[in-house]
N, C-alpha and C positions, 0 to 999 in steps of 0.2 A: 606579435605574441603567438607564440607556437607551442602547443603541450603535446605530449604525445600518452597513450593509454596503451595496456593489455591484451590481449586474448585471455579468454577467459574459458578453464575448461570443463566446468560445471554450471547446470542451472542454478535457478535462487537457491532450490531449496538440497538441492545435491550435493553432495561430499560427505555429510553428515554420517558418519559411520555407526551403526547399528549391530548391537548382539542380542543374543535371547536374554541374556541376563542384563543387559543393559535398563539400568533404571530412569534416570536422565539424563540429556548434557548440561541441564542449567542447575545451578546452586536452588537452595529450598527460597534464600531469599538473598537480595545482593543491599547493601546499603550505603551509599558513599557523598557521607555531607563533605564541611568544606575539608576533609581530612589531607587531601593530595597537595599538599603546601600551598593552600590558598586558592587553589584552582576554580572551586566551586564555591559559590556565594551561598546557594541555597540546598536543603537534602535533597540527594536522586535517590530515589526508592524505586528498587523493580523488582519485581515478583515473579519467581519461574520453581513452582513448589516440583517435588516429586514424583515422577509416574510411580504408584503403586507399581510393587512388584508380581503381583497378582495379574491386575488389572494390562501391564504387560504383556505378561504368556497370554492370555485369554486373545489380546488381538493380535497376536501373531499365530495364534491359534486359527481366530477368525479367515486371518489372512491365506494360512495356510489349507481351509477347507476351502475357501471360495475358488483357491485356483486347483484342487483337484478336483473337484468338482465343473470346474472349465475346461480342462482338458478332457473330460467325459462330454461334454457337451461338442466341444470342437471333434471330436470323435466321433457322434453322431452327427455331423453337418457333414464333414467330410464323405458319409458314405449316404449323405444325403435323406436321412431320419429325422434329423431336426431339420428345420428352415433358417438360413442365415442371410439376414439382412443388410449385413454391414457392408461397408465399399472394399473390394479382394480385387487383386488383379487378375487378368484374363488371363488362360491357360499359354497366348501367344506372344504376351509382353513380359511371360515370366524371366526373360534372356535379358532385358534392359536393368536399368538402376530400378530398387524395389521405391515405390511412391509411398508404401506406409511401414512402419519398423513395427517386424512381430512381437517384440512385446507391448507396444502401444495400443497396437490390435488386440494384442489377448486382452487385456488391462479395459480396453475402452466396451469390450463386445459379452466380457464377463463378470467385471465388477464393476465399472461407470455404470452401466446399464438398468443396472438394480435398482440407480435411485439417483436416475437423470430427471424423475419429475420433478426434485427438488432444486431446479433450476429451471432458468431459461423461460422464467412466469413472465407474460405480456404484461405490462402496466399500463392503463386507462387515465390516467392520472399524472399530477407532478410529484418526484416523489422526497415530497414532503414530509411532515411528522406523524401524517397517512396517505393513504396512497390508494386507489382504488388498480384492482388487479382482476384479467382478464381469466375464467377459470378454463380451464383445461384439458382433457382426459385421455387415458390411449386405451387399448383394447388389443396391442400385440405385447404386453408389456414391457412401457416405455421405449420401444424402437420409432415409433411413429404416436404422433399426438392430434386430437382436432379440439376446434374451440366448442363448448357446449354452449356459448350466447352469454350465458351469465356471469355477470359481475360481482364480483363479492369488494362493497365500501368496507370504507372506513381501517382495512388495514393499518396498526401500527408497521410504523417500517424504520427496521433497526437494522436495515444492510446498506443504506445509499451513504454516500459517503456528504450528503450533506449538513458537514459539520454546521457553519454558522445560518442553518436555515435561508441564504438566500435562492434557490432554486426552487421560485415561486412564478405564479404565473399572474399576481398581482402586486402592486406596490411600486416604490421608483426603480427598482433595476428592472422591473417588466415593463413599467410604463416608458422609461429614456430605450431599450430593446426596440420598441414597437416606434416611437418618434425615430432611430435611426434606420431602419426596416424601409419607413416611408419617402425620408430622405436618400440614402443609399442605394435602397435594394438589399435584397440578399444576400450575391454571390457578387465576386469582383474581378471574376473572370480572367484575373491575368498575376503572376507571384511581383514580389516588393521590390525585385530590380527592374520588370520592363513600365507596366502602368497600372500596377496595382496597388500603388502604396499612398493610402490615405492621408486623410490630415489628421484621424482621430488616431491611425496607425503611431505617428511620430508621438499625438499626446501620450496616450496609453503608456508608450516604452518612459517616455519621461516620467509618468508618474509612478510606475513601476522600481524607476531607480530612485524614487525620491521615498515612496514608502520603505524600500530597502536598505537605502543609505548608502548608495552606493555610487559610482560615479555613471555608469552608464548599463543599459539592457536592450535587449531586443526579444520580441515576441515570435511565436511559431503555431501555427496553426494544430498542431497535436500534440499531446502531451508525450506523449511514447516516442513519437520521432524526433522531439527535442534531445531525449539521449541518444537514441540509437543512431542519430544522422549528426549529430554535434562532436559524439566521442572520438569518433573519426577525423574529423577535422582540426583536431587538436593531437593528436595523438599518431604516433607512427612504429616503424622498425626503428629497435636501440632506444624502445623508452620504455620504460617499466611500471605496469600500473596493480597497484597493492588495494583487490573488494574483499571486502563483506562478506562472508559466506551467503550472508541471506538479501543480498541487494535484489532489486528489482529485474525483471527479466528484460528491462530495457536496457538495463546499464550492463546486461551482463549481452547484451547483443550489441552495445555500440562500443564494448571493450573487444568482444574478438573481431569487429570489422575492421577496427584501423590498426592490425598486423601488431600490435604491442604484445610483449611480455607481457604475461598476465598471471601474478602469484594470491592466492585467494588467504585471509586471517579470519579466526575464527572469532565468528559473531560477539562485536563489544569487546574484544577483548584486545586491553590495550600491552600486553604480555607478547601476545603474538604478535601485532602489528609492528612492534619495534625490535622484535627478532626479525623480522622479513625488512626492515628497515636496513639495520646493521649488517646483516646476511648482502644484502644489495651494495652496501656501499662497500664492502671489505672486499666479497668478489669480484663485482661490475657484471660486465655482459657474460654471458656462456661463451664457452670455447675463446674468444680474444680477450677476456679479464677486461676491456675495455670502460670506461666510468660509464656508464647509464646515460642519455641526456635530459633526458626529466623521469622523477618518478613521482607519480600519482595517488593519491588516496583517495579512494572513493568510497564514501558510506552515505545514507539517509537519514534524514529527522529523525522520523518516526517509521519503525520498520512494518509495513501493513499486513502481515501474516502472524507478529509475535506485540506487538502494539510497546514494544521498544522503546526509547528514544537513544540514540547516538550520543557518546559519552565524548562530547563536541570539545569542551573544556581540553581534556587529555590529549586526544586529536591535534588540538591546533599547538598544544604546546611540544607534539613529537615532532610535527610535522615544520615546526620552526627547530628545534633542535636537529634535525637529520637534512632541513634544506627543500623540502620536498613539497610538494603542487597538493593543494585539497580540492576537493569537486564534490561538494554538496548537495544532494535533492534532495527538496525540504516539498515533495510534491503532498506530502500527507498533511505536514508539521505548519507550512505557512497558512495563516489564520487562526490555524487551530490553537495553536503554541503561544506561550507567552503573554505578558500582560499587555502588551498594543496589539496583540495578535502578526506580531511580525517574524514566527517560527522559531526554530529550535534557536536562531543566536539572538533574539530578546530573551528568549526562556533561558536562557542561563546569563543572559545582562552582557555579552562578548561585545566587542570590535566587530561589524559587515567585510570591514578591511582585511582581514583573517585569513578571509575564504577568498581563494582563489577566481571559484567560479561554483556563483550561486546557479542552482536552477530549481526550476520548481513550475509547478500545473497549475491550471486557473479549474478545472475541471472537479474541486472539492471543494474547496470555502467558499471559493468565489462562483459558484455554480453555472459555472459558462463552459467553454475548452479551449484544448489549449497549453502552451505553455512559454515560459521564461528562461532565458540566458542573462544575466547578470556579473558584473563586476566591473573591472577598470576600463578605460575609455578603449584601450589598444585591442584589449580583448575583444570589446565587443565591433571594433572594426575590422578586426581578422574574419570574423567569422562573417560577418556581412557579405563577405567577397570568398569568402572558402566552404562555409556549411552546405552541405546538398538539401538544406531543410531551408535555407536561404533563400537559393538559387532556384530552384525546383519548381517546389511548392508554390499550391496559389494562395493567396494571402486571407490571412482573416476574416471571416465574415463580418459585416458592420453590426449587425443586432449581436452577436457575440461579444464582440469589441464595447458595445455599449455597456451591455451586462457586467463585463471585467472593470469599466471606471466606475460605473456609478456602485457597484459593492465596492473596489477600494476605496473609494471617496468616504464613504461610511463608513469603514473600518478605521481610516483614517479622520474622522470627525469634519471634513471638508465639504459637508454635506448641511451644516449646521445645528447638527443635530448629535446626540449620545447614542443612538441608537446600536450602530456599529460597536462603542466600546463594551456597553452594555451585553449585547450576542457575544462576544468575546468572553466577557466574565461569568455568564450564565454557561456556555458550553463547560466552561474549566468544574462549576458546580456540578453542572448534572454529571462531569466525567468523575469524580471525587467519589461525588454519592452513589450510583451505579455501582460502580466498583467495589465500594466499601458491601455494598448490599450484598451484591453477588459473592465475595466472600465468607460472609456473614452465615448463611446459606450453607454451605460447604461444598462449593462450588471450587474448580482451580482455576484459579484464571494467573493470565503471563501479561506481565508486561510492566511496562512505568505507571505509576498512580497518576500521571499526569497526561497519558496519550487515549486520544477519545476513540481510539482504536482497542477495544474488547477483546480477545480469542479469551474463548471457554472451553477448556479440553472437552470433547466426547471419546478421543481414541480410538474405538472399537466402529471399523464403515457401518455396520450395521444401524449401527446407533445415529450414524448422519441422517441418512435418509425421516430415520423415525423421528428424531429433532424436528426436522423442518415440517415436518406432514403434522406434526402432534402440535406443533407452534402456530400453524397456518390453520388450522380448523377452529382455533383459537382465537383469532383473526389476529396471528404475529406473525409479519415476514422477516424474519431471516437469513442467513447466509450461511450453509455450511462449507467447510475448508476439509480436503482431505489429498493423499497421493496423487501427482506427483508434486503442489504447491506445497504440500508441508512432510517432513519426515513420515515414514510410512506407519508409524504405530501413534502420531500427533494428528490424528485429526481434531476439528475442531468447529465448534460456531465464533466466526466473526462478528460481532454488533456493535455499530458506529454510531457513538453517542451526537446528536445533535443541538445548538442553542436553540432550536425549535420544539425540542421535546419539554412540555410542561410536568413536573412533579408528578401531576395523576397519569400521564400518559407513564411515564418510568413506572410509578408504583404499580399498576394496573400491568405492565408489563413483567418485572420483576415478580411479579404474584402468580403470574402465568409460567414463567420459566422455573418458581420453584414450586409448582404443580408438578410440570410435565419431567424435571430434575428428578423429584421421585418417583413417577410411574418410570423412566427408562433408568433408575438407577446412575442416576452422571454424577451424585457429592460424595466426589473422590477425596476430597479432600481430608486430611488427619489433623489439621489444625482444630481447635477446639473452638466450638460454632458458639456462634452472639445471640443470644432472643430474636428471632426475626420480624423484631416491630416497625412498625415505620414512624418514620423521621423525616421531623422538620428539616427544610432546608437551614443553613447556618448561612447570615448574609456576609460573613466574614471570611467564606471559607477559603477564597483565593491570595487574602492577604495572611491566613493562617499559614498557607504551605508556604509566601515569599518568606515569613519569619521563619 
């Protein structure tokens, strides 16, 4: 079994063309029940409102004082007035390849810099549905930080991405961690072809393909190197692979390593993908018109900067009408998704058979790391003997490994217990109700009603930094997203809903964000706002969305 992928000549979030009049690229709202001849069982609702047109000019306004204002400052360092911290080459290695790109330097030394405390906070704690976090402070500001000793409990924390709550440091997936710890050891000191490969190594992949449905899998030791070191191995010169504009920057690094063509469709849109489809097959290769020898689609579950989900349905049916290879990461979507919690192809009820080649992370639902290769037998023997994530690598840690069965076991009810199905069904509520809230509000938020991945526009960097400082004194950690991860006038707060998070921990939250919402001015939104009371949970509410 041999696929071959792209090069790819944009980041995730790059290509995305921008004007000063540009108001958005997404529709106010998108809706597509089962209208595409059957395709879809249930409604896909997503939601991508407006940028004000106001709200707009203002931060390309912002945009545009902060860098003249940087080149006044890089003018003063230069004749040595200000003090510059940052890492510059020597005036005698200036002849070689430059190590850092000037605009990354300008970017990282005059507007990162402004509101780098908003990151990179120590955690004291597992980060659970609180978290305790180490505080901080700098005194050059933000070029250098020390720790002041104190701790600030009890943080809510609305940026880990542990969906189903199991990244805990009690219970059976800490307690089978710590029994294989003592059995094992830690480390295995040698990768899965010389004598590293366990016996819980072989269960694992087995249960892996059994929760999947799928004929065979194999695991990898990091989630990141699962694409970037897998794409490659699959993929070559004379194959043609058709991303996402917003994929991941792993897939977009293991599509330009293995020498492929690489033509990028714009985000979800299944209009573009099947132009670059028929575009492919009428012409074939550049310059010898040659057929193509495989061509690839690569898209994700759940897109984790626009909280998306992949219009999988349409996908698998172009991609059987045009002939063509799918390659799926579901690193967000598996657990999170669907009513058994088995990602984006339970959440829409499809065929595992479908896809190509599953992959996806242990490192979010399953609160461990890590990642999966899945699909047919042949697949996954190719790659046993070809991936450099294979070969390489040294293998799984065993308390890792343990963590990964005993949460799938629960997920999958093998545990004896509902526990598992239950976190499943409660994530899908709190993502529902969250959602609904923060609209309510007049907040804008992007994404599918069903992905427990949050972005809440702020737009304007200024406004980043002050989110997170005005949330965190508040005792709320979150995540701000801005340039170069997201379009440069979309920044935004990330909050990753969890089946850990109880009702008062959300409302108590949601009451805080629409405080600090109106001291910084963020409800952009022009839809017309709901009473902002609060609401019972609805114990129906996951079978309300399957009808």
């Amino acid at each position: 079994f041999n696929i071959s992928f792209p090069h790819w000549p944009c980041p995730c979030a790059k290509g995305i063309a921008m004007s000063l009049i540009l108001v958005s690229r997404f529709h106010v709202s998108q809706v597509h029940a089962a209208s595409h001849g059957g395709l879809y069982s249930r409604p896909f609702i997503e939601s991508f409102e407006e940028t004000p047109m106001l709200v707009a000019v203002f931060t390309y306004m912002s945009y545009g004082i902060l860098t003249i204002f940087g080149y006044l400052r890089d003018f003063l360092r230069h004749w040595k007035i200000e003090r510059c911290n940052i890492a510059r080459e020597k005036e005698e290695q200036k002849d070689f390849v430059p190590l850092y790109q000037d605009f990354e330097n300008f970017y990282n030394r005059n507007i990162y810099m402004r509101i780098r405390d908003s990151w990179n906070r120590p955690l004291c704690s597992v980060p659970g549905a609180k978290m305790d976090l180490l505080e901080q402070a700098t005194h050059d500001y933000n070029w250098t930080f020390h720790y002041t000793g104190r701790v600030m409990h009890d943080v809510i924390n609305l940026g880990s991405y542990n969906y189903l709550g199991f990244a805990d440091n009690t219970g059976p997936c800490a307690d089978s961690a710590a029994e294989a710890t003592m059995k094992y050891g830690v480390g295995v000191a040698s990768t899965r072809q010389e004598i590293g490969n366990l016996d819980r190594h072989e269960e694992m992949e087995k249960l892996v393909a059994k929760f999947l449905g799928v004929e065979s899998a194999m695991t990898f030791g990091m989630g990141f190197a699962t694409n970037s070191m897998n794409i490659p191995a699959l993929s070559g010169k004379g194959c043609l692979i058709l991303s996402d504009e917003l994929n991941h920057a792993s897939l977009v690094l293991g599509a330009r390593l293995s020498g492929s063509t690489i033509r990028v469709f714009k985000h979800n849109n299944m209009q573009s993908l099947e132009k670059l489809l028929r575009e492919a097959i009428v012409h074939g290769q550049p310059r010898t018109h040659r057929p193509w020898k495989k061509i690839l689609i690569v898209v994700e579950g759940i897109y984790s900067m626009e909280g998306s989900v992949v219009r999988l349905p349409e996908v698998i049916a172009l991609k059987k009408r045009y002939r063509a290879y799918l390659y799926l990461d579901e690193a967000h979507s598996i657990g999170a998704l669907g009513p058994r919690g088995r990602g984006v192809v339970d959440y829409f009820g499809l065929d595992p058979c479908d896809v190509d080649v599953m992959m996806g992370t242990f490192t979010k639902s399953f609160g461990a790391a890590g990642g999966y290769i899945a699909g047919k037998r042949e697949l996954i023997e190719y790659l046993r003997s070809h991936s450099h994530s294979a070969v390489y690598a040294t293998s799984m840690s065993p308390p890792v490994m343990e963590q990964i069965i005993t949460s799938m076991k629960c997920i999958m009810g093998e545990d004896g217990t509902t526990m598992g199905c239950e976190r499943v069904r409660q994530l899908a509520k709190n993502t529902v109700y969250f959602r609904k809230r923060l609209r309510e509000m007049g907040f804008i938020i992007y994404g599918n009603e069903g992905s427990p991945v949050v972005p809440m526009m702020l737009y304007m960097p200024a406004k980043i930094g002050a989110f997170a400082r005005e949330m965190l004194k508040r005792n709320i950690g979150v995540v701000g997203v801005g340039f170069p991860a997201t379009p440069i006038i979309e920044s935004r707060a990330r909050f990753c809903i969890s089946a850990a998070h109880t009702k008062d921990v959300l409302d108590t939250a949601l009451s805080v964000i629409n405080e600090v919402g109106d001291l910084l001015q963020l409800k952009y939104s022009r839809r017309k706002r709901q009473p902002s009371l609060a609401r019972p949970f609805d114990d129906n509410v996951y079978e309300d969305i399957d009808d």
